[in-house]
C-alpha positions, 0 to 999 in steps of 0.5 A, spaced: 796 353 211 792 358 214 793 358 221 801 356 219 801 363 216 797 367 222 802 364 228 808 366 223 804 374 224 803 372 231 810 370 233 812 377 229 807 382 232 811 387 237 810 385 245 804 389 248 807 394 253 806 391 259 802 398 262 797 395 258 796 389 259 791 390 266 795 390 274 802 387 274 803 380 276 808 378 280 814 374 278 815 368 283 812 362 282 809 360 288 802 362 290 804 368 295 801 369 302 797 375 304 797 378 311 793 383 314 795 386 321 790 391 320 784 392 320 784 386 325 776 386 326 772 388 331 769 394 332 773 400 332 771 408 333 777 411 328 774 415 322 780 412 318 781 405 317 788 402 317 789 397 312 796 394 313 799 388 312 805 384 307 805 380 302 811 373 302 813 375 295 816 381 294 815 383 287 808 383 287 807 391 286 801 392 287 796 388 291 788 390 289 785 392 294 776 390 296 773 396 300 766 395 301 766 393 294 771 398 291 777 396 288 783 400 290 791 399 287 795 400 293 803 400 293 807 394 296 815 396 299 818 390 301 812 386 302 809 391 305 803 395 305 800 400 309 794 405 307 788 410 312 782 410 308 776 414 311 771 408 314 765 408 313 759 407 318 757 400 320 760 394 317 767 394 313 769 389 308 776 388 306 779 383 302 787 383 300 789 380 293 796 379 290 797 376 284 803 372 281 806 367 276 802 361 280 796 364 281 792 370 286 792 369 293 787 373 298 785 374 305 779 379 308 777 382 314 771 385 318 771 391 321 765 395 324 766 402 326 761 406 329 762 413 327 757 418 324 756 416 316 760 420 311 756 424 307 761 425 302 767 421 300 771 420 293 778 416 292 781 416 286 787 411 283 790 410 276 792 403 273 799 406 271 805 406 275 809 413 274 803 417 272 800 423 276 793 423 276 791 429 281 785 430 284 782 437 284 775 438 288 772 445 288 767 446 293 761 451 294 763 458 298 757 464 299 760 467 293 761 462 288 754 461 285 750 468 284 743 467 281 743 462 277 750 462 274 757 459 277 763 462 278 769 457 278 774 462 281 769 464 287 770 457 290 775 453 295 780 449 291 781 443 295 788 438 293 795 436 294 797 444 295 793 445 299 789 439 304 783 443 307 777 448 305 774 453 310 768 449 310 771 443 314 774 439 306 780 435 307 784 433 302 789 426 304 796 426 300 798 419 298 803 417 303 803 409 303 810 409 306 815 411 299 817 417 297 811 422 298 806 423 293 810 418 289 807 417 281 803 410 281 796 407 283 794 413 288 790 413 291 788 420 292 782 421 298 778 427 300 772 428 304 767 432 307 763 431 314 759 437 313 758 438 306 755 445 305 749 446 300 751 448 293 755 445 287 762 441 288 767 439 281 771 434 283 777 433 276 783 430 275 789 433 272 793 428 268 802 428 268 805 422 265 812 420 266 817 417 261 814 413 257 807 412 259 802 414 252 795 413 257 792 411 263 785 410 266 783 414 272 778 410 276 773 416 281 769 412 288 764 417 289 760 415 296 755 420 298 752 419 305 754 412 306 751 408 311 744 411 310 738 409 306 740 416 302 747 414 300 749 414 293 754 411 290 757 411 283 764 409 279 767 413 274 772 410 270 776 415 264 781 414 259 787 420 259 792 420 255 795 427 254 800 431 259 797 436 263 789 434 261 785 436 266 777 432 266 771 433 270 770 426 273 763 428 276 759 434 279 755 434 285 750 438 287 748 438 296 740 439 296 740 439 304 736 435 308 741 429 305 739 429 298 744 431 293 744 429 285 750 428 281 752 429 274 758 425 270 760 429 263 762 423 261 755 418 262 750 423 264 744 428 261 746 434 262 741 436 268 736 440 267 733 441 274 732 447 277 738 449 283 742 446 277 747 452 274 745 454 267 752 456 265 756 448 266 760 450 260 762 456 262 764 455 268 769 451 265 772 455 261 773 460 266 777 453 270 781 453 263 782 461 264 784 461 271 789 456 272 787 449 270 790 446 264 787 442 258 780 439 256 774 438 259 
């Protein structure tokens, strides 16, 4: 009698919101082909990497990219799909997989770029269509730290509005042939060639639309990728309330191709010395300045 009453329960409970319930999958019911028209392997010297291609069911939306084993949504129009990621130096793995009603088909592809290494790289996504999670990153200016304290307003505020530092940061809006800067999955990229010494804060600032309760932000941190110093890190978070802004990660560029990084929500608060002594501080002063929610 038991299990009859439980399924009864069952029947009854209320459909999970589909948001939840991890990447949509396609509707149709023959496994889909996956397409790369790029990268096309080979070797390349662009600093970006296209990845471009189609998918035969077109109401898969998104696909789930692999970039060197970091897991990326990306937007589908059409069957289409069309991104530049900043390439790493040397060997880069992509691998496309789209996912319908019949199962996941997938492709990869190998493409070796012979560039300088990126010494620092973030991209950041979101699992939820119809959201905006901005990525902020503020970068150290010859102001910004005095002594052994941190001033927020002092230091070069690199986003959407405005795309580049007066150190050489670079900030590319998310455009994947829709509408620009379309709410979904991201991704949002920012990096530096030449980072400058001192402490950076790379945050997001979470707007959701219409029904949307909460999604969780993804953050790939890559510092000098390609190097036997390189330093890679994910942060995934959980957000929930409009206009919350949350520091994802600190970064603190040694020189000499050294660095430390610092994650609120996984790490100790840092000790060491060249770290500031005013974390907090600094961001109720973002919070004061301009920036919105809870840290």
């Amino acid at each position: 009698m038991l299990p009859v009453i439980l399924a009864l329960l069952l029947s009854q409970s209320p459909a999970a919101n589909p948001r939840q319930q991890g990447v949509p999958i396609g509707k149709g019911k023959t496994l889909p082909t996956v397409k790369l028209t790029a990268p096309s392997g080979g070797w390349t010297v662009d600093r970006m990497l296209l990845i471009e291609g189609s998918v035969s069911d077109n109401s898969i939306d998104p696909i789930v990219v692999s970039l060197n084993g970091d897991r990326y949504l990306m937007r589908t129009f059409n069957g289409r799909f069309s991104r530049k990621f900043p390439a790493a130096s040397g060997k880069n793995v992509v691998t496309v997989m789209a996912t319908n009603q019949a199962g996941t088909a997938r492709t990869q592809a190998t493409s070796y770029a012979q560039i300088p290494p990126v010494p620092f790289k973030v991209i950041l996504t979101s699992d939820t269509d119809g959201v905006y999670t901005d990525l902020h990153v503020y970068e150290p200016t010859d102001t910004s730290e005095a002594g052994t304290e941190l001033k927020i307003q002092d230091m070069a505020h690199v986003y959407w509005a405005d795309t580049s530092s007066p150190s050489g940061g670079t900030f590319f809006l998310n455009s994947q042939g829709g509408d620009f800067d379309q709410p979904a999955y991201g991704p949002y990229l920012y990096i530096h060639r030449a980072p400058p010494k001192g402490v950076y804060l790379v945050a997001t600032n979470y707007w959701p639309s219409g029904d949307k309760a909460h999604t969780v932000a993804t953050l790939n941190l890559s510092l000098f990728e390609g190097t036997p110093n390189e330093v890679r890190r994910m942060v995934r978070i959980p957000l929930a309330t409009p206009g919350t802004t949350r520091v994802l990660a600190w970064v603190n560029m040694l020189g000499d191709g050294q660095a430390e990084v610092y994650v609120p929500s996984q790490d100790p608060k840092p000790k060491a010395a060249g770290w500031p002594t005013n974390l907090d501080a600094a961001l109720k002063e973002l919070q004061t300045s301009g920036g919105e929610g809870e840290y």
